[in-house]
N, C-alpha and C positions, 0 to 999 in steps of 0.2 A: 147683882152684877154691877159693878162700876162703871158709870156712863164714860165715851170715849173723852167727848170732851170734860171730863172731869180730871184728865190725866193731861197736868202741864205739856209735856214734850207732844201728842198729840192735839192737843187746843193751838199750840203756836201753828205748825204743821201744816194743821187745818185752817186756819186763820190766812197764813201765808199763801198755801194753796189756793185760797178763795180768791187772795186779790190776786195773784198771776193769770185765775183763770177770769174774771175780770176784766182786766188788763186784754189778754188774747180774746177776748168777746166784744171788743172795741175794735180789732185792728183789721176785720178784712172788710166792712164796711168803707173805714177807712181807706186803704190801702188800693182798694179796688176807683175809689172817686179821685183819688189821690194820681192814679194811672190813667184815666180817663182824661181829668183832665192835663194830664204834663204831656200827654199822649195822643188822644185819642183815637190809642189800637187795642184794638181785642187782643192780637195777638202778645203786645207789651207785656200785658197781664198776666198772660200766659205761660209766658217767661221768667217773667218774677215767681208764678207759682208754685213752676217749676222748677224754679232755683230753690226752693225753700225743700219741696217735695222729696227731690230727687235724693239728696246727698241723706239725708231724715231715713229716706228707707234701708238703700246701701248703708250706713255705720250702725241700723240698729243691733243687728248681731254682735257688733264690736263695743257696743255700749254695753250689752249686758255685760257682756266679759268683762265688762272696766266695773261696773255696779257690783259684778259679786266678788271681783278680787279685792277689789277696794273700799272704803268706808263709803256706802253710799250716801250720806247726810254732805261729807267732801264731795264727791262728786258733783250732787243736786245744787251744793253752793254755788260751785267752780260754773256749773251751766246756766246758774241765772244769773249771773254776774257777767259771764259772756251775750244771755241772750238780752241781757241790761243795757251793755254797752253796744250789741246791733241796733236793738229798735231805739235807742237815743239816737245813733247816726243816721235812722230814715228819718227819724223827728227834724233833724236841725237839718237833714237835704232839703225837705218839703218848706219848713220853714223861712230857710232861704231863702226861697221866691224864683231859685232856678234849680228842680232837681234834676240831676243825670241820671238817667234809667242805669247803666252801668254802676253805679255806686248804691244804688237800692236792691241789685238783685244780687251785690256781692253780702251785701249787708245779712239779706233772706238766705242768702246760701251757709251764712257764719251759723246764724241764728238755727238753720232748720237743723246744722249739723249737729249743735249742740244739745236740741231737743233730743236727735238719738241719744245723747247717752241719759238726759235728762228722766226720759219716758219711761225707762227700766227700774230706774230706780223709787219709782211709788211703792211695788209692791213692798219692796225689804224696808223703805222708812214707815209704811203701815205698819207690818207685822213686830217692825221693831221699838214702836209706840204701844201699842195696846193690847192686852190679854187678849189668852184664846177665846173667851165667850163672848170680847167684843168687834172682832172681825166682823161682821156683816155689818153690825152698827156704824163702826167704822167708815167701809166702805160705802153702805148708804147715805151718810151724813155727808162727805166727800161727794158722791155724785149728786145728793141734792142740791148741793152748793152749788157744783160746776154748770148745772141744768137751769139752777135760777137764775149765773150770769148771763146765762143765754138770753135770757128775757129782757135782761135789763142792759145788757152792751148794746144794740142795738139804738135804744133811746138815748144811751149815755155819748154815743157812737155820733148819731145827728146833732145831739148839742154842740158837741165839739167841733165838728164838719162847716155847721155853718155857723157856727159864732166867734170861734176861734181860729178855727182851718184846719184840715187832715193832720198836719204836721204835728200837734197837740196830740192826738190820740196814741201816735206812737210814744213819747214822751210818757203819756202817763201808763202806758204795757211798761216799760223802761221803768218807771218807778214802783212799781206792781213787782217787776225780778226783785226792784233791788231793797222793799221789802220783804219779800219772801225770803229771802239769802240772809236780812238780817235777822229770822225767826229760825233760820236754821242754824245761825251760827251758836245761839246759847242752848243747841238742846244736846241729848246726850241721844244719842242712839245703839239698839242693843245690835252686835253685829255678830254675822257667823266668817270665821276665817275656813278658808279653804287651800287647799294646799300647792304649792307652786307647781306650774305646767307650763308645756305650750299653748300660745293661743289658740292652734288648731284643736287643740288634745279641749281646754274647756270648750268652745265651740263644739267639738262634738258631742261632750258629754250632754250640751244642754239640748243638743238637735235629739239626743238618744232619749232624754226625760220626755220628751215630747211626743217621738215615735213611739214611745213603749206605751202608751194610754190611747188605745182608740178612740175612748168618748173625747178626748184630749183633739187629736188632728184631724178626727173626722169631724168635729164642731168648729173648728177654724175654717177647716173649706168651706162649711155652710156659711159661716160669718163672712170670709172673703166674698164668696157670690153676694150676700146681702152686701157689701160697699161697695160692689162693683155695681150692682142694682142702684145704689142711692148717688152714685155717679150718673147713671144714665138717667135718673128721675132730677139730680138737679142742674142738669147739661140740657134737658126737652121741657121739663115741667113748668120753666117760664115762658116760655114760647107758644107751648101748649095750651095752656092756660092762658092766654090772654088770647088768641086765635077763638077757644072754644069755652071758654066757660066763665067769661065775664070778664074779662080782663085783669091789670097785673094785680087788683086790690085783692082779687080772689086768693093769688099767688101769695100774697103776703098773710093772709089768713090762714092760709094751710103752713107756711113755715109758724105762725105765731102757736096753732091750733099742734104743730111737733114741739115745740118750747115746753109747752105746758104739760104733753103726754109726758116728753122725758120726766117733765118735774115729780109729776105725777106717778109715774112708774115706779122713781125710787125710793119717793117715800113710801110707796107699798111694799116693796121691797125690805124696808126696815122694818115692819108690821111681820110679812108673810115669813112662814116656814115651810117652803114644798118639799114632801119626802123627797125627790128626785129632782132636782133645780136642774142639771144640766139639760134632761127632757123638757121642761116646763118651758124652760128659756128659748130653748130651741123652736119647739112648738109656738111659741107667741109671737116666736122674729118670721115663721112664717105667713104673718099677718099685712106683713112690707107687700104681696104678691097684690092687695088690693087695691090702694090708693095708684098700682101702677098698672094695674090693669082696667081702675076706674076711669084715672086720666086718661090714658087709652081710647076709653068706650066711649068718651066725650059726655060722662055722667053728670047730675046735678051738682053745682059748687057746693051745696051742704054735705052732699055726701062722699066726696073728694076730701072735705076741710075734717069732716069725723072719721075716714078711715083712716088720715095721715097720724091725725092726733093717738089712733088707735095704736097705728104699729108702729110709732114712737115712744107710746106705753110701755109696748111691750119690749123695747129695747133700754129705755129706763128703769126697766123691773131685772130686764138679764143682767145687766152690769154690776149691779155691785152683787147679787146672787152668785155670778159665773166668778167675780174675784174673789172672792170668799170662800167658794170650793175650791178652783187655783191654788189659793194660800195655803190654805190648810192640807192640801193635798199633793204639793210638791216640798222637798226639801230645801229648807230655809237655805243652805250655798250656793247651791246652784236657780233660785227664784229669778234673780235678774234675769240670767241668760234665756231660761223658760218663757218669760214675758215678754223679755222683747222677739222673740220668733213666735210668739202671739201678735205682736204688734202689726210685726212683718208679713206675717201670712193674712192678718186679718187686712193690712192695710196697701197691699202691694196690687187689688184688680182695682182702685180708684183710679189710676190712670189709665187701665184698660178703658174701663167706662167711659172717661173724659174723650179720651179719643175716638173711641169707635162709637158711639152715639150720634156725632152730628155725621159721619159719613152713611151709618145705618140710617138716617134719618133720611138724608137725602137722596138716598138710591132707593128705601122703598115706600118712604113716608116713617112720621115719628111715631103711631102705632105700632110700627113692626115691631122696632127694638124693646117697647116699653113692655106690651103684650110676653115677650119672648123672657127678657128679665123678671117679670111675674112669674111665668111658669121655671123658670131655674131657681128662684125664691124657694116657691114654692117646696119645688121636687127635694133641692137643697136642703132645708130646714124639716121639712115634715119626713128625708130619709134617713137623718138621724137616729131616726125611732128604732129604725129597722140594726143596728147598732146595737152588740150584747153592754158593752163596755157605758154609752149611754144611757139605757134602762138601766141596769143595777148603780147605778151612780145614785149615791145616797146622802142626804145631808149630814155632814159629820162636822167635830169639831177640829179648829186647829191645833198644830205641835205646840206643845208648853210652851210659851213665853215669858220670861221673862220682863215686867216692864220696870225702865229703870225710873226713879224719880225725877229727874228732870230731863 
């Protein structure tokens, strides 16, 4: 089997991919000290986030549609070239020396739009880089990448904060697009054409690929409750933890201690073969019910800091697993659309969380909520099981590809 990266249009791909996520592994560090200080409102922040947030979830349905009508390797260009030219205009607000909150949350609102359509189009530039036997490879190589810049924006993230100033880290996200766009523009990518409709008409077909697979929408709800769960673990979990289990160093040791699970997860993931991945994945991301149940309990920091690392494992094990069956198991024209109402369903209770967390917190204490999002984890993820469509969900390989040479 030919290694992924041993396939040019793939190596760039992945090359490029790495520094955008990079790049985005720098900037809410950033972005977040950046508001603080021009600011200093919580709720500012709030606003920017949710300028980025909001329009991201609303176009993603409309991006797939654009991803599978259209040449997605164009498209991916066209959105990092836009999200190029956003985060260079919060660079040079910040740098300025006087930023307007108004021109930084139009800036997030350009940028989060443009990730919708950007986000659909992963699946069809994987599948249309690398042969059917190197899908998982693939995918795991990709999320070990993106998992390692999590380790490392962070540090890259403070150099920049306090040696050169906030304004810099957007600058170099900004140059992170506008290498990537330049690794897509020389590759070739294999595409499936699909044939002309209404928007509504592909829109529904891709809602219909999605309803027809039970293991399919009944494992996105379990994944929605688990983000809406890591909303609520990272809306209390600094609060909580500095209150009760040693304060914020503790806090920083358990995101450091998810860093490393993710990493760690998906390099197993390139190792493992589970006859039935979508059970396996399922079952593991039930493991999130502990670190929030542990928090909770007001348990020891070591045992907080290994359960977190635990079921971050096991969310870096299901990712490139779960897009791997994804791939190979939905047809190659309509992938986009399929993915991004994966995106959507998976990523639409993160602002439930955000919001109802500190209200639940303070009408019955930050216990309640966390306790209660462990057992929905829980029930979520481990009812899967009970699901015919997810038990017989079997490792298989993907639809032939073609991969072109360059």
């Amino acid at each position: 089997m030919t290694h992924p990266l041993r396939i040019r249009a793939f190596r760039l791909l992945f090359t490029g991919r790495t520094l955008s996520s990079l790049g985005d592994a720098v900037v809410p560090a950033a972005l977040a000290i950046a508001i603080s200080r021009a600011t200093g409102s919580a709720s500012a922040l709030a606003l920017v986030l949710g300028c980025a947030m909001v329009p991201r979830l609303l176009l993603l349905p409309l991006g797939g549609v654009v991803a599978d009508r259209l040449d997605a390797r164009k498209v991916a260009l066209t959105t990092d070239l836009v999200r190029c030219a956003a985060q260079l205009l919060v660079g040079l607000e910040l740098i300025g020396g006087t930023p307007r909150l108004a021109h930084i949350a139009v800036a997030e609102a350009i940028g989060g739009s443009a990730s919708a359509f950007a986000m659909p189009t992963t699946a069809p530039l994987v599948n249309g880089t690398v042969g059917a036997a190197g899908l998982l490879r693939a995918n795991a190589l990709t999320a070990s990448a993106a998992n390692a810049t999590r380790l490392a924006g962070p540090a890259v993230a403070g150099g920049l904060i306090f040696t050169a100033g906030p304004g810099w880290a957007f600058v170099l996200d900004a140059a992170s697009f506008a290498a990537s766009a330049s690794m897509l523009a020389v590759i070739r990518i294999r595409r499936e054409r699909i044939p002309a409709r209404s928007i509504r008409a592909d829109l529904v077909q891709g809602w219909s690929e999605v309803r027809s697979r039970d293991w399919y929408w009944t494992s996105l709800v379990a994944h929605g409750i688990w983000n809406g769960a890591a909303a609520v673990l990272a809306t209390l979990g600094p609060l909580v933890a500095h209150r009760r289990a040693g304060g914020d160093g503790v806090w920083v040791a358990v995101l450091e201690a998810g860093s490393v699970g993710l990493l760690l997860g998906s390099l197993l993931a390139s190792r493992a073969r589970p006859r039935r991945p979508i059970l396996t994945g399922n079952l593991g991301l039930a493991t999130y019910a502990l670190p929030l149940a542990l928090l909770a309990a007001g348990a020891p920091a070591w045992l907080l800091i290994a359960s977190y690392g635990l079921a971050l494992a096991a969310l870096g094990f299901l990712t490139p697993v779960w897009e791997t069956y994804v791939y190979a198991s939905v047809p190659a024209g309509v992938l986009a659309r399929v993915t991004s109402y994966d995106w959507l369903l998976s990523l639409a209770a993160m602002p439930v969380g955000y919001a109802v967390a500190p209200f639940a917190a303070g009408s019955f204490g930050p216990a309640a909520p966390l306790y209660v999002s462990a057992a929905l984890v829980a029930a979520a993820c481990l009812g899967t099981a009970a699901v015919p469509g997810v038990r017989a969900a079997r490792a298989l390989p993907a639809p032939e590809v073609r991969v072109p040479a360059a």
